[in-house]
N, C-alpha and C positions, 0 to 999 in steps of 0.2 A: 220333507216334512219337518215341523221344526218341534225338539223332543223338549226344551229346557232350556232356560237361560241360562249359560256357562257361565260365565263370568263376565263381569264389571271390572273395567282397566281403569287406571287413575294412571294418569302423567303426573309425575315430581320430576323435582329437581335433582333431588338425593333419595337416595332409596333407603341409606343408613338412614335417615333422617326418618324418614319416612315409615320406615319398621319401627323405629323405637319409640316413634308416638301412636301407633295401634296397640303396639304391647302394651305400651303405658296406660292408656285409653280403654283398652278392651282385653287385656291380656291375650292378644295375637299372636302369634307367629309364622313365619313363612315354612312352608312343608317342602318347596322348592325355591332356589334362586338361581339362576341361568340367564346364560347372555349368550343374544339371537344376531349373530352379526348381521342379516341380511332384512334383519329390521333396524338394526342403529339402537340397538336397546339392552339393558341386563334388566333383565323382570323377577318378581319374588311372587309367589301364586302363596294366598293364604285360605285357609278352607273355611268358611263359613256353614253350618249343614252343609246342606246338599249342592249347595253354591262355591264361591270364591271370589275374593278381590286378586285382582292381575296390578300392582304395582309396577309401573315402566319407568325407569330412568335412560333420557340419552347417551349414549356413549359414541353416536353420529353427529356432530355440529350442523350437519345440511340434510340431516335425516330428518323423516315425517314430524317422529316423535319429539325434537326439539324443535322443529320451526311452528309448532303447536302451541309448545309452552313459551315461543317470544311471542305469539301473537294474545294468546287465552290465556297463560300464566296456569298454571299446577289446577288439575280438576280431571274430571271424568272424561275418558277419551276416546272411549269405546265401549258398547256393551257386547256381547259373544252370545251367538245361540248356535248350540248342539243339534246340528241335522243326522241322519243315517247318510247319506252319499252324498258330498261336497259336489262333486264334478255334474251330478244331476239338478241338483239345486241350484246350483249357479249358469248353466244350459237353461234351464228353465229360466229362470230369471231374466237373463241376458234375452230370450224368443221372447220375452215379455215384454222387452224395449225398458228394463233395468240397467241404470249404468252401473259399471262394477271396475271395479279395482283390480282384481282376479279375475278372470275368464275361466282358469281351473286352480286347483286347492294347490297351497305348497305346504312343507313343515312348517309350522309354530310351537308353537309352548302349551298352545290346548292341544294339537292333534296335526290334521291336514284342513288348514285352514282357505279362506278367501272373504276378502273385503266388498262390499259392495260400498260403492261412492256415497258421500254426506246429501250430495244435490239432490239423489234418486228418495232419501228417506227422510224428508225435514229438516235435516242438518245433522242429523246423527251418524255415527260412525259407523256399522254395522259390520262386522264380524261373525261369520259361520264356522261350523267347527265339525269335523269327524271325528271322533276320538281313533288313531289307530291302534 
């Protein structure tokens, strides 16, 4: 069941870049910055209320997240929603005849996550999340 939308990911180029024109802009800041090898990415999670922007920069040259930004250039690259049990919701999904990316949850930067394919959702990135 889906509790909330987690967060919204923006692909940049720079991520210094990137922080310092949200601060500038909104007076932001990142509450985390971490880099996820097994995504090709250093991310800064900044807290919005109840929400958050997931800032990703590649640090993969043949990972997802920059062969994103050669084709679409810097923008919105994912949106995140907070389920209760990843490994059920993506089960479920997948018996639905959902294509997915994940078959079951791994770590991320939100929790224990898994992707469901752009093709399955209109072109969208979808990203689930269980906080653990």
């Amino acid at each position: 069941m889906i509790k909330r939308i987690d967060h919204i990911a923006i692909a940049v180029k720079s991520l210094d870049e990137a922080l310092a024109l949200f601060s500038q802009l909104f007076g932001l800041k990142p509450s985390k910055i971490e880099t996820i090898p097994d995504q090709g990415v250093k991310a800064a999670v900044v807290h919005i209320g109840d929400g958050e922007l997931e800032l990703i920069e590649p640090i993969d040259p043949e990972g997802g997240v920059a062969k994103f930004l050669e084709r679409r250039g810097e923008g919105i690259h994912h949106i995140c929603l907070e389920v209760d049990k990843i490994d059920e919701e993506l089960g479920s999904l997948a018996k639905r005849g959902v294509e997915l990316i994940d078959k079951k949850g791994r770590m991320g930067l939100a929790g224990k996550v898994g992707f469901l394919h752009p093709r399955a959702t209109k072109g969208i990135l979808i990203e689930l999340a269980e906080k653990v």
